[in-house]
N, C-alpha and C positions, 0 to 999 in steps of 0.2 A: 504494500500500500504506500503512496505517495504522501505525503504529509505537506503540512503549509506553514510556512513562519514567517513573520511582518515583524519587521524592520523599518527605521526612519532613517533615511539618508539623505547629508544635505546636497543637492546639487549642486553646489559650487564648489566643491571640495574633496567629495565623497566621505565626508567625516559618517560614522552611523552610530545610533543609539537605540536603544529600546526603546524609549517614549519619545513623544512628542518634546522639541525644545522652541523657543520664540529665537533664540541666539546662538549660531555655532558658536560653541566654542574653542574652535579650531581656526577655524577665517574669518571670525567676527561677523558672517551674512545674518539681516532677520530676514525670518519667515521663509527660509530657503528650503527647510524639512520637508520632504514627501514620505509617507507609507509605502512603501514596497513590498512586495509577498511574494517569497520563493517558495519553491517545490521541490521537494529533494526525494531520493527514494529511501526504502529501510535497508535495501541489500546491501550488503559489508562486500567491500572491495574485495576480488579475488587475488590472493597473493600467488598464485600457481598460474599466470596468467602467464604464458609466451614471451619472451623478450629477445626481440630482430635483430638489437641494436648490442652488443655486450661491451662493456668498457675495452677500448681499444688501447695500448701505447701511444703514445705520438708520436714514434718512428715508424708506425705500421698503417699511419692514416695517408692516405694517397689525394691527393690535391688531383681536380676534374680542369682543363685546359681549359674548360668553358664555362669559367665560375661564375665569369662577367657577361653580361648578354648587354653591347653597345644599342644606347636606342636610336640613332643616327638621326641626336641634336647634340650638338657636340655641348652647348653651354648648359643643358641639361646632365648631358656625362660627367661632367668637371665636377659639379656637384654632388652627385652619386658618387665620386670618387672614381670614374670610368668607367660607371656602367651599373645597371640593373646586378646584384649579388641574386643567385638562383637563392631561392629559398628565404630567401630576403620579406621582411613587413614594413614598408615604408609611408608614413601620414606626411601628408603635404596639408597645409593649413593656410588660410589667408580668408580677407576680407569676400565678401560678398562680391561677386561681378568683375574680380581682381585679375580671371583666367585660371582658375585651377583645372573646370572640368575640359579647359580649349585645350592646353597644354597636356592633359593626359590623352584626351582624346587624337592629337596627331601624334602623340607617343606612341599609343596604340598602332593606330595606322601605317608607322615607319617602322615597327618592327614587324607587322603584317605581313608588310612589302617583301621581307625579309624570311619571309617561311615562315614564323613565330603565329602559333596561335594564340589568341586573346579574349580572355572574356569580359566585357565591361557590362558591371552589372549595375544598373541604373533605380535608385529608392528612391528619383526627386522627379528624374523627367519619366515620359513616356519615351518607347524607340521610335513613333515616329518625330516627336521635338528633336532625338539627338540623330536622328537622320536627316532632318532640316540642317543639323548644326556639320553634320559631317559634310554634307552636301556644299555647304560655306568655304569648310577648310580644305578641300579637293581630297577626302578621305574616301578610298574606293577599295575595296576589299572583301574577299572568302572566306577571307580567318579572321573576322573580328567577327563576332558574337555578342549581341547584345540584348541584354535579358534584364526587363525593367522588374523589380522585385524586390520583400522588405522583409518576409520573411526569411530565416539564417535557416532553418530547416532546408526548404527548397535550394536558400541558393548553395549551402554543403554538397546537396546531392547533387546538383549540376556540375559543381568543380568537381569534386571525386569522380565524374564520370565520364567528363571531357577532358581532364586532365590538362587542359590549357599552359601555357608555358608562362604567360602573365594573366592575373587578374584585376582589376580595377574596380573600387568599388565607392561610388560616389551615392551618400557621403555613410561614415558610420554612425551618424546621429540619426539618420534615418531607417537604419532594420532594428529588427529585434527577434530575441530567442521566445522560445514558448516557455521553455524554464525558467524566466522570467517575470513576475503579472507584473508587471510595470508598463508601463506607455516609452513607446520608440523615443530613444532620448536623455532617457534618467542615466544618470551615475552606473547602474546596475549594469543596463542595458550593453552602455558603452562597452565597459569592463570585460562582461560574459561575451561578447562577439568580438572583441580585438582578440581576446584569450583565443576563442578558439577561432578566429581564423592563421594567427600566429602557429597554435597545434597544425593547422591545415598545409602551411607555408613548410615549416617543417617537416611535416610526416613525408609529405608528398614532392616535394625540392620544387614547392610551386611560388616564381615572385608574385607579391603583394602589394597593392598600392591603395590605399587607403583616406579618400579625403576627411578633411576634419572641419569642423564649423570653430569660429573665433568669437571670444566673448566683445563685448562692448568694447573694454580694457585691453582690448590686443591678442588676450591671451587665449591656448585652447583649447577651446569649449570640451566640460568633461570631466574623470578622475584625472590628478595629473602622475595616477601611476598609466598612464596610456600613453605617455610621452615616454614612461622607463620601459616600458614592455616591446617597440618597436625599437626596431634596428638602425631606423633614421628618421630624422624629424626636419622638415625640410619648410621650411618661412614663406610664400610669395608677398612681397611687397610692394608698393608702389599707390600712387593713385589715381583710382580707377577712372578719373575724369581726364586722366594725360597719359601718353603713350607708353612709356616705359615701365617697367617691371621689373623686379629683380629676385631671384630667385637663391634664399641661402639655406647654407645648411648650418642648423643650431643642433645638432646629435649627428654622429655617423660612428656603427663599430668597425666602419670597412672603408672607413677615406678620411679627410682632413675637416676638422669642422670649418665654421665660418666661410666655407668656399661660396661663391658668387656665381649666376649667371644673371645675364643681361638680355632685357629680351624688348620688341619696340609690337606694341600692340595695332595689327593693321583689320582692315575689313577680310582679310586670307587666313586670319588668325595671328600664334606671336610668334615673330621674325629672330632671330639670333642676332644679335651686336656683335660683329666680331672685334672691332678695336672702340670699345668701350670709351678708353680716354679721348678718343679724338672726337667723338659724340658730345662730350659733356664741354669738350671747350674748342668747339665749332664757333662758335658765336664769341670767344674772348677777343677782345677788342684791342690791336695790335697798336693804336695808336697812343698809349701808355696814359690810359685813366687813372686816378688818384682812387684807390680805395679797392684795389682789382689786385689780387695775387692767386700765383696759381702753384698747389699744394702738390705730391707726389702721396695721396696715400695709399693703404694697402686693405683689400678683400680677403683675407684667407693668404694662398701662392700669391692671390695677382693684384700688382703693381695699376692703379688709377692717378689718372690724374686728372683733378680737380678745380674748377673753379671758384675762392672764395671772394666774395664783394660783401664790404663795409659801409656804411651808412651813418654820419657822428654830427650831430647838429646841436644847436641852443634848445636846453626844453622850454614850454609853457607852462607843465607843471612845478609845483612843490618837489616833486620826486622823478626822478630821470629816472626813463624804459629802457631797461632793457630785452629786447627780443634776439632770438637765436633761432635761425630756421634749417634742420639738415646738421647741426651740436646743439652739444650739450650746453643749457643757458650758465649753467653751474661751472665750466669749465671754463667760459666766455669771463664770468665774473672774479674769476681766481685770476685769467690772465691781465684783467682790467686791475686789479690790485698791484700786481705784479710791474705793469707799465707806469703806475702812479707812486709805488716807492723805490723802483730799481732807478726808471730814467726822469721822475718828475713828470709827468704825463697827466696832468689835471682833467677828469673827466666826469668831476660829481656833479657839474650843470649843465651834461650834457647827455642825449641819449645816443643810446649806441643802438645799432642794427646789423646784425651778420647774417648772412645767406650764403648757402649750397646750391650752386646752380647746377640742374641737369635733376633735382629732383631725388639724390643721393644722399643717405645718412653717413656721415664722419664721427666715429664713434672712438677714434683712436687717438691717444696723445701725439701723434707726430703731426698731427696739425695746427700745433699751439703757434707755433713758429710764425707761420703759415698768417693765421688770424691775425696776432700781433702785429706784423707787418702792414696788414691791410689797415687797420685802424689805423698806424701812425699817419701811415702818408693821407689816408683821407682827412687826419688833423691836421698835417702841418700840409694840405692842399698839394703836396710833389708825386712827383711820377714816381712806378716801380720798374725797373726792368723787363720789358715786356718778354725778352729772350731767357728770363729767367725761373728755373721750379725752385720749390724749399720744400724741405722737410726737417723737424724738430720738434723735440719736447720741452718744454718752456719750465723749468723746474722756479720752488719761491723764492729763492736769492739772484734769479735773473740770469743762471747759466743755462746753457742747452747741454740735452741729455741724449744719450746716444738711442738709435730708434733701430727694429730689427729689418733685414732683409731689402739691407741698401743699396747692396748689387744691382736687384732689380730693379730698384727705385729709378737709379742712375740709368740703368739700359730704357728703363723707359721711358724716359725724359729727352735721352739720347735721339728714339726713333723718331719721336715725333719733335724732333727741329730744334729744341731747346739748346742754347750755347752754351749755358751755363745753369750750375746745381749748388743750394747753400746745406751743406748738410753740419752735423753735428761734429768736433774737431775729437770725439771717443769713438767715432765710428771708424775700422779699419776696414777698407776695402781690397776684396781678394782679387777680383779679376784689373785688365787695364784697358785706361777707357781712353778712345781719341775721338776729337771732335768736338769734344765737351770739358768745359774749365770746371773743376769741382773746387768751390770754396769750402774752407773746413771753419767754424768760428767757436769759440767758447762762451761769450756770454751774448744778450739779447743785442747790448749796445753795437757791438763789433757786426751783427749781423744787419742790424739799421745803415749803419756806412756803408759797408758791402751792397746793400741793396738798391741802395736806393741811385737811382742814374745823377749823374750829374748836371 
C-alpha cells in the first residue's frame, strides 16, 4: 500500500517543515509555505538487486574518443568547455524572451545535421508554435523529434525508448512526477525531475539540456540544490530589447567557468560574434574625446576589449549621483576616494556617471585603471590617447596591482591596431611582442602622465 505524507515547503528556498510557518526561517520569505503530499510505497529496498556497474580502478576505466559531441556553434562550444559531455545534465537559465529556447532549438538542429538524434520535448509550447519557430530559424530535419508534454512518466518512457543522443527539455518548471501531489513548479516538483532525469543522463550516456525559469532577483527559479545536482549551469544575458546576448558559464565539472559566448540576436535567430572586441568598440570615437578610455578586460580565457565613457558635471543637488552602468557602483566609489586622497581630485560637488558601452558587464578589478582615467580627463577637459588600451587594479594607497592573463591582454590589443598598452609594472610578460609599446607604471599618478596625449 502506498501511503501519503504532507509537508510544507517554502518555495523560494526549498527550506521544509511540518507545519505551516508565516516566515522562513531560512531566506526570510513570508507566506512562501505551500503543503505538498508525497506518496511513497511500504516495500523495503531490495538489497540482492543486480549491480552492472562494480567499483572499477582508475587505471582500468577507458576514456570513449567521443566524450564530446561538438554542437557546431562554436561560441556555444567555448562555453561547454568544447562541446556537449555525453551523459552530461546541463540548465541554461535567463530572463524571459532572452533566447534560450532559439538557441537550443538551432542546437538541436546543427547536431541533426550531423546524424545526432534529438529529442526536444516541449511543456510551454505546442509542436506546431515551435514548428513556426523552426521554420524562422531554417531548422529542417528527420532527427529532431519533438514531443510537446509535462508529464515525467511519459516523457521517461519516450527517452528510454528512443534512446536519443540529446535531449532538450524546455522548461523544468513546467512537468511534473505523479509521485509528487504538488502543482508543476513547486520546490518538490523541481527537485524529483532534475533527480531523475540526471539518473536518466547517467544510466543511459544520454546528454541533457534542461531550461530553467529566473526569479525576479536574477536568480534560478527553484531549490538551489538544482544548481549543485547539474553538471553545468550556464547564465544567458543581455537585454532582451537590444541585440546582443551573452552566454556564461557560472558551474562547469568539464571546462573552465566564467567562459563567454557572444551572440547578436537577428530575425534568423542568434548569430555568433566572432571578434567580440571589435563589436563593442566599433563606434569608439578616434578623434580623442575627453572622458573615453578603452579597457583590455577578461571573460573567462578571452581577452575583451572594452569601451568605458565618463560623464563628471556640477550637481543641482545637496548630494552628488553617483551612477554606474555595466560596474560595480561600489567599486566606482572606492576609486573616487582613491582619486581624491592619492592625486587631490575634488569631486564631492560633483556627479559622476560611468558607462559600458556594447551593453557588457565588467565585473573584474582590472578595470579600475581603466575608469580612473576616464574621469580624470573628463575633469580636467584633455584628451586620452586614442591609440591606447589599459589594464589595472587600482589598489587604496594609489599603486597598480598586477592583473592575470596579460599575454593575452596585450595580443589582443595588438590585433586590433592598438600602438600602445598601460599595464601594471608587477606584471611579467612571457611571450615578445612587436608592434606595440607596453608601458609598465606603478602608481595611478605615473599612469595619468603616460596617458594622457600631449
Amino acid at each position: 500500500m502506498a501511503k501519503t505524507k504532507s509537508k510544507y515547503v517554502c518555495q523560494n528556498c526549498g527550506y521544509e517543515t511540518a507545519g505551516y510557518l508565516g516566515k522562513c526561517p531560512e531566506c526570510g520569505a513570508w507566506a512562501s509555505f505551500v503543503e505538498e503530499v508525497t506518496s511513497f510505497s511500504e516495500k523495503s529496498v531490495n538489497a540482492d538487486l543486480p549491480d552492472n556497474n562494480p567499483p572499477m580502478k582508475l587505471s582500468q576505466i577507458e576514456m570513449n574518443s567521443e566524450i564530446r559531441v561538438t554542437t557546431g556553434i562554436s561560441e556555444f562550444d567555448r562555453v561547454l568547455g568544447g562541446g556537449i559531455v555525453q551523459g552530461s545534465l546541463v540548465l541554461i537559465a535567463g530572463d524571459p524572451g532572452i533566447g534560450k529556447s532559439t538557441i537550443l532549438l538551432q542546437t538541436a538542429g546543427s547536431l541533426c545535421n550531423n546524424n545526432k538524434k534529438v529529442l526536444y520535448i516541449s511543456a510551454e509550447e505546442s509542436a506546431s508554435q515551435i514548428k513556426l519557430r523552426a521554420e524562422r530559424l531554417g531548422v529542417k530535419s528527420d532527427n529532431l523529434y519533438i514531443y510537446p508534454q509535462t508529464n515525467f512518466e511519459l516523457i521517461k518512457k519516450h527517452i528510454e525508448s528512443m534512446q536519443p543522443d540529446l535531449v532538450v527539455v524546455d522548461s523544468i518548471q513546467a512537468i511534473y512526477t505523479s509521485v509528487i501531489q504538488s502543482s508543476a513548479g513547486s520546490v518538490s516538483q523541481i527537485r524529483e525531475c532534475c533527480n531523475a532525469l540526471m539518473g536518466i543522463a547517467k544510466t543511459n550516456n544520454i546528454s541533457v539540456i534542461v531550461i530553467g525559469h529566473v526569479t525576479k532577483e536574477g536568480n534560478i527559479a527553484g531549490p538551489k540544490v538544482l544548481e549543485h545536482m547539474v553538471d553545468t549551469v550556464i547564465q544567458f544575458e543581455g537585454d532582451k530589447y537590444k541585440t546582443y546576448r551573452i552566454l556564461r558559464s557560472i558551474k562547469n565539472r568539464f571546462g573552465n567557468t566564467s567562459e563567454v559566448g557572444i551572440f547578436e540576436m537577428s530575425g534568423k535567430g542568434l548569430k555568433e560574434v566572432v571578434n567580440p572586441s571589435e563589436l563593442f568598440i566599433k563606434e569608439y570615437n578616434q578623434t580623442q574625446t575627453p572622458g573615453s578610455t578603452i579597457i583590455v578586460t577578461s571573460e573567462g580565457t578571452r581577452p575583451l576589449l572594452v569601451e568605458i565613457q565618463a560623464l563628471v558635471g556640477t550637481t543641482p543637488y545637496p548630494a552628488p549621483r553617483r551612477i554606474a552602468n555595466g560596474v560595480d557602483v561600489g567599486r566606482v566609489l572606492q576609486i573616487l576616494a582613491v582619486l581624491e586622497k592619492r592625486i587631490g581630485l575634488n569631486l564631492s560637488k560633483q556627479d559622476v556617471y560611468v558607462n559600458v558601452i556594447g551593453g557588457i558587464d565588467v565585473n573584474e578589478p582590472a578595470a579600475d585603471l581603466g575608469i580612473a582615467l576616464a574621469i580624470i580627463t573628463c575633469v580636467r577637459d584633455v584628451v586620452f590617447d586614442s591609440h591606447t588600451a589599459i589594464v589595472g587594479e587600482i589598489g587604496l594607497s594609489g599603486e597598480i596591482r598586477a592583473v592575470n592573463h596579460i599575454d593575452k591582454r596585450i595580443n589582443e590589443a595588438q590585433k586590433l591596431g592598438f600602438k600602445r598598452i598601460i599595464i601594471p609594472e608587477a606584471n611579467e610578460i612571457q611571450e615578445k611582442f612587436d608592434g606595440i609599446e607596453i608601458i609598465k607604471v606603478r602608481r595611478i599618478i605615473e599612469a595619468i602622465t603616460r596617458a594622457v596625449s600631449k
